[in-house]
C-alpha positions in Angstrom: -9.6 -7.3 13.2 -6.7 -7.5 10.4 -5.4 -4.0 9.7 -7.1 -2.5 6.4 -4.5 -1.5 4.1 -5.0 1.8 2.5 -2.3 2.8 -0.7 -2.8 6.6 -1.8 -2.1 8.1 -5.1 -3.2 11.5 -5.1 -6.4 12.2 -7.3 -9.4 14.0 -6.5 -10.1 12.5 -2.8 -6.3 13.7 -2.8 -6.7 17.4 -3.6 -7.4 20.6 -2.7 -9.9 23.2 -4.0 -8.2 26.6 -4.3 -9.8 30.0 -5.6 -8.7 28.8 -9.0 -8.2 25.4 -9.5 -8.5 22.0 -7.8 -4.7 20.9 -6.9 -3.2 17.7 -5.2 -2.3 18.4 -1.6 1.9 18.0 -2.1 2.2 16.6 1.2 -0.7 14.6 1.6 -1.8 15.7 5.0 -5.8 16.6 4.7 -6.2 13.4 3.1 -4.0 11.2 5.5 -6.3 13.0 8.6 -9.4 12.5 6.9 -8.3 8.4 6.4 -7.6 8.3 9.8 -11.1 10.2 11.1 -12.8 8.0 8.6 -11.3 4.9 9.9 -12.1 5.8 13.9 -15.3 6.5 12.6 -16.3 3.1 11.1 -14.3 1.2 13.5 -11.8 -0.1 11.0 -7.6 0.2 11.8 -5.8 1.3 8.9 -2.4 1.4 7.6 -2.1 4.3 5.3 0.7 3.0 2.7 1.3 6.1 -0.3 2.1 4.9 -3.4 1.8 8.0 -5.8 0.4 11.4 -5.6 -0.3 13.3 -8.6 -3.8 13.2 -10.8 -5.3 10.2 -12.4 -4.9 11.9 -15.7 -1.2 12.1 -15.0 -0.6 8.2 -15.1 1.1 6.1 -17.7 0.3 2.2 -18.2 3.9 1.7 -16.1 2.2 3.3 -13.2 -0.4 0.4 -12.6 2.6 -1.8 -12.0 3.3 0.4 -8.9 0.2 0.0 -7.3 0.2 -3.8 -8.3 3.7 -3.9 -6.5 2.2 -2.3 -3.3 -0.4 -4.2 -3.3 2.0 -7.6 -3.9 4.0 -5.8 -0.7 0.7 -5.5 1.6 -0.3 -9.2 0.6 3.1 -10.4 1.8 2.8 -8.6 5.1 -0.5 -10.5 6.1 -3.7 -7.8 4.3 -6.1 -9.5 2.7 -8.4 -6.6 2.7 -7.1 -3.2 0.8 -8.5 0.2 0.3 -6.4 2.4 -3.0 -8.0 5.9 -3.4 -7.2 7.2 -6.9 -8.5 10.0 -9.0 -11.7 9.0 -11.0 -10.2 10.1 -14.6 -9.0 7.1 -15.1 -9.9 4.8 -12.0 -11.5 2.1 -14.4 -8.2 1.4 -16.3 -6.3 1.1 -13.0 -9.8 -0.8 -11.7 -9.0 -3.6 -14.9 -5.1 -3.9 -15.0 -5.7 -5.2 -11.1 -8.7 -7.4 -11.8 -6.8 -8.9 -14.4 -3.5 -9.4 -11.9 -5.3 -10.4 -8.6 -8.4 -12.1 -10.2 -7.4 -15.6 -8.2 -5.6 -13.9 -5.5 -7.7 -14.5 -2.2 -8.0 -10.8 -1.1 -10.2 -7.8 -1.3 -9.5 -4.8 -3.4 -11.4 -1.8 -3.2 -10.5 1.0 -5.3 -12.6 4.5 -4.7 -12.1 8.2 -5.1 -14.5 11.7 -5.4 -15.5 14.0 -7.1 -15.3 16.7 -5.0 -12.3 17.2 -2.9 -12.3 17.4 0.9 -12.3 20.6 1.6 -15.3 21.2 -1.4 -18.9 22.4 0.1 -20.5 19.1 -1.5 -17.4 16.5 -1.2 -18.1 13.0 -1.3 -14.5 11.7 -0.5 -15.6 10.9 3.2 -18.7 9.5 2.0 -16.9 7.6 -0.2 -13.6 6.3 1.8 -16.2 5.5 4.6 -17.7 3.0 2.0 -14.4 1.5 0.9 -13.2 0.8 4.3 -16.4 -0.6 5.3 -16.7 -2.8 2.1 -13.1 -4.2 2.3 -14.0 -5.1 5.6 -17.1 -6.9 5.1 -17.3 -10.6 5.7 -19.9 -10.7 3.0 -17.9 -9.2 0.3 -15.9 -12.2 -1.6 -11.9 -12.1 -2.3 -11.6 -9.9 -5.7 -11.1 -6.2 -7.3 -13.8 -3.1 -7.3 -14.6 -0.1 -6.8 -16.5 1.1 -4.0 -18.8 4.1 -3.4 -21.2 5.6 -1.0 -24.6 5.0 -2.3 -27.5 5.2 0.2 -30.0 2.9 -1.5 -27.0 0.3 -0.9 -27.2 0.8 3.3 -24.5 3.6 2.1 -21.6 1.0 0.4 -22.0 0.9 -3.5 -19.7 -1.9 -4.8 -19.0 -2.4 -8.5 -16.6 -5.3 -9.5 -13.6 -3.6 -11.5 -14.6 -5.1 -15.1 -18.1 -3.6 -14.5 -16.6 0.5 -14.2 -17.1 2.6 -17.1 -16.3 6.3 -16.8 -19.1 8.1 -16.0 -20.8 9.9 -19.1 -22.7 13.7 -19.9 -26.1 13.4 -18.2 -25.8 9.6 -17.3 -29.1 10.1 -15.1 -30.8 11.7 -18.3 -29.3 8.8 -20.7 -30.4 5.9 -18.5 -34.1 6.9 -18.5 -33.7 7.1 -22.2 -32.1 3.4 -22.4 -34.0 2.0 -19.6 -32.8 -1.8 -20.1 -29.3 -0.7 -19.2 -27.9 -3.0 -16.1 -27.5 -1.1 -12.8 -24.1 -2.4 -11.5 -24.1 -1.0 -8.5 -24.9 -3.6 -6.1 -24.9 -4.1 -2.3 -21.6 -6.3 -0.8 -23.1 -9.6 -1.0 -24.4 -9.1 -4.8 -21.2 -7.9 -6.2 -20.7 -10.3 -9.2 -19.2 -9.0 -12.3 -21.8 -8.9 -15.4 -19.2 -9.9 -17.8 -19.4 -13.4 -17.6 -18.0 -15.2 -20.6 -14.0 -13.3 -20.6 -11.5 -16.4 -20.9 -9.4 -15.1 -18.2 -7.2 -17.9 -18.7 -5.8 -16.4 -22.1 -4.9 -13.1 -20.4 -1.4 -13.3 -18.9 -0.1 -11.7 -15.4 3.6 -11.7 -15.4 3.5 -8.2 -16.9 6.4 -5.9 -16.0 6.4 -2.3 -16.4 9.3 -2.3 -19.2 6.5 -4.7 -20.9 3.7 -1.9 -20.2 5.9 0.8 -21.4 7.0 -1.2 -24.8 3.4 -1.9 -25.4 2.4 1.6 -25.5 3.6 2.3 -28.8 2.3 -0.9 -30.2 -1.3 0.2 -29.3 -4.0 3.2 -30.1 -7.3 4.2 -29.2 -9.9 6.0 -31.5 -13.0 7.9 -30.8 -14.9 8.4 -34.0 -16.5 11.4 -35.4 -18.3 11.6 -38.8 -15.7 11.7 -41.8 -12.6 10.7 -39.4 -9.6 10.0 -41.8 -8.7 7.0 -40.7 -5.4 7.8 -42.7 -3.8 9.3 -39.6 -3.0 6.0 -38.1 -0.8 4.6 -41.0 1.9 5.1 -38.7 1.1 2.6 -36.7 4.3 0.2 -36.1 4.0 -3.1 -38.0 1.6 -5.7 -35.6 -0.1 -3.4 -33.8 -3.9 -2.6 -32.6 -6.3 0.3 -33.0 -9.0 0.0 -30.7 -12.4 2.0 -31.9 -15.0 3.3 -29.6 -17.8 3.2 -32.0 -20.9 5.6 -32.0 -23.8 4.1 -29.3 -24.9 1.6 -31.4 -21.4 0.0 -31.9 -21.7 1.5 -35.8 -18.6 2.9 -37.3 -18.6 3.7 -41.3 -18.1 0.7 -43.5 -17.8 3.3 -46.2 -15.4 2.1 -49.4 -13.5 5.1 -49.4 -9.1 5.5 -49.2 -10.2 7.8 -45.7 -12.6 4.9 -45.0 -11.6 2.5 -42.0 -11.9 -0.5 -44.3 -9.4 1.1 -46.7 -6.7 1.0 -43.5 -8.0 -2.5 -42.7 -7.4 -3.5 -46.7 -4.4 -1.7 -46.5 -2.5 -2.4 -43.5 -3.4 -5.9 -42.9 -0.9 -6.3 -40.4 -2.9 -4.3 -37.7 -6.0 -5.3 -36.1 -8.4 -3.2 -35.8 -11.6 -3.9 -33.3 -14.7 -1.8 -32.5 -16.4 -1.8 -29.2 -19.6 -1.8 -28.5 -22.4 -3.1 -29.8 -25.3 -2.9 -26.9 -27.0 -6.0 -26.4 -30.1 -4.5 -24.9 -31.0 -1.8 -27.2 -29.4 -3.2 -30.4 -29.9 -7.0 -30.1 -29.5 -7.3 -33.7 -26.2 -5.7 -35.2 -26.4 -3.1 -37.8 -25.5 -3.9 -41.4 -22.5 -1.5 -41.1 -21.4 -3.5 -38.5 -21.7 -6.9 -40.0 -19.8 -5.6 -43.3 -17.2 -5.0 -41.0 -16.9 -8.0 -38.9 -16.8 -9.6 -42.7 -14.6 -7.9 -44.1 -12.4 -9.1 -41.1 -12.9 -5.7 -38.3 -13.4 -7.3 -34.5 -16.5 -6.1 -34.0 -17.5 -6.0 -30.4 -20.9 -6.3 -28.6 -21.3 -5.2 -24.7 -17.6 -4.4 -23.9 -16.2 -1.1 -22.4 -13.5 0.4 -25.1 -10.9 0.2 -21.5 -11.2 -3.2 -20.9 -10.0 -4.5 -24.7 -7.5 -1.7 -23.8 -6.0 -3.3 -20.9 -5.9 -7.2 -22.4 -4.0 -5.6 -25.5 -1.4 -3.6 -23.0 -0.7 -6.8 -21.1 -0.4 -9.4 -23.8 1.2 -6.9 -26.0 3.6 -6.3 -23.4 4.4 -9.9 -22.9 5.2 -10.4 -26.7 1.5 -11.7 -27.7 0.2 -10.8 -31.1 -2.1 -7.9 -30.9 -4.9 -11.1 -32.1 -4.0 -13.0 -29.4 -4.2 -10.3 -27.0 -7.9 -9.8 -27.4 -8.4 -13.7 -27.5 -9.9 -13.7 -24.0 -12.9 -11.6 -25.6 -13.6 -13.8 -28.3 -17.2 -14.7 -26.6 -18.0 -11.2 -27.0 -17.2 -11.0 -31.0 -20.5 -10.0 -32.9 
């Protein structure tokens, strides 16, 4: 059996718990024992390769570039099966820079991490790097990017194709028996096929370098609304750029004709373009009015798409001197 590769970045399934906070273990030695007990333990050889080690929350875009070059490195050495534990903070932006990179490359990514660090009374991180290891080695799972957790009603390996993650929300259990339509993308191995179907991957570019990243950053921002948001605030946005919305759950935002309004910065700084994320299909098949004055008034209004995903696109064409428009073009399917 090929060697798994497994690249480390610190993270949760990378820390410690202390008697007052939850800290990355500086030189890496519970979790590099734990990879190797995990791998005895499943029967799969590993080559533990560290890439970073610091929290999830502490990355910048430029940091996916270093995992991407790893992996490039372990793909070149003969691996075509790769573990990368990572914090779960920010997991699924990591999760959709490398499906967008490796989406044709004939391998198997599996990105996981915990909640609970080793050395926690209810830690999943064996649970969990049992699961990875196990699902990068699978025959049945096909050559691509996800994430992969333990999840018993899965014969313990819970695979979610990287486009697929969302961060997990307040009371998910709670909300999902509210919304009940919602797809379950956990899957076993041999089901794991991404739900988003209709992204024209062919528009999204992969020569991205991390000077590209790093430019990009200031050419792009993220909004959460919240009731009476002046929308004012992001005037200084540099000339070209994107704001990317996370509207409320029904994909709403205001479509208010006010000069705090969002349609007053879309009247007003015409240059920028502005897009909302997401309408849900399931529960709101039928866009609200608010959104429709929007979309024609000339907002992106988004249905079904996870606010990290448009994030991504617009980092990596941005970076590689795309219009902020033509960086979302691969998501055109998706418009409302």
């Amino acid at each position: 059996m090929t060697d798994v590769a497994v690249i480390t970045t610190g993270g949760t399934i990378g820390s410690l718990r202390g008697s007052e906070q939850i800290a990355i273990d500086e030189g890496s030695a519970v979790l590099n024992h734990r990879l190797t007990a995990m791998a005895e333990e499943v029967g799969v050889p590993v080559r533990i390769m560290p890439a970073a080690n610091r929290e999830s929350s502490e990355f910048e875009a430029e940091d996916w570039m270093i995992f991407a070059d790893v992996i490039e490195r372990c793909i070149g050495e003969g691996h075509d099966s790769i573990v990368l534990t990572h914090g779960t903070d920010t997991l699924h932006f990591t999760a959709a820079f490398l499906a967008v990179l490796f989406r044709d490359s004939p391998v198997k990514i599996c990105l996981t991490g915990a909640f609970y660090p080793p050395n926690h009374e209810a830690s999943d991180a064996d649970a969990n790097m049992r699961a990875a290891l196990r699902a990068a080695a699978s025959d049945s799972l096909r050559p691509g990017v996800y994430a992969a957790f333990h999840d018993a009603d899965c014969d313990g390996i819970g695979v979610i194709p990287a486009t697929d993650l969302v961060p997990p929300r307040f009371d998910e259990a709670h909300f999902r028996q509210l919304y009940a339509d919602l797809p379950h993308v956990t899957n076993a191995v041999a089901q794991a096929q991404s739900i988003f179907t209709k992204i024209d991957w062919a528009k999204l570019p992969r020569d991205i370098t991390s000077d590209g990243l790093k430019r990009a950053k200031s050419q792009v921002a993220t909004a959460l609304l919240f009731p009476g948001i002046d929308m004012r605030i992001y005037d200084s946005l540099p000339t070209g750029g994107a704001l990317l919305i996370e509207g409320y759950h029904s994909g709403t935002a205001s479509s208010a004709r006010t000069e705090t309004s969002l349609l007053a910065l879309h009247e007003r700084r015409s240059d920028l373009v502005l897009a909302i994320c997401s309408v849900p299909s399931p529960n709101v098949p039928i866009p609200y009015a608010g959104s429709k004055r929007l979309k024609d008034a000339g907002v992106l209004v988004y249905r079904d798409l996870p606010l990290h995903l448009l994030l991504v696109a617009q980092m990596i064409g941005t970076g590689q001197g795309l219009t902020a428009r033509e960086a979302l073009a691969a998501f055109d399917a998706y418009l409302i």
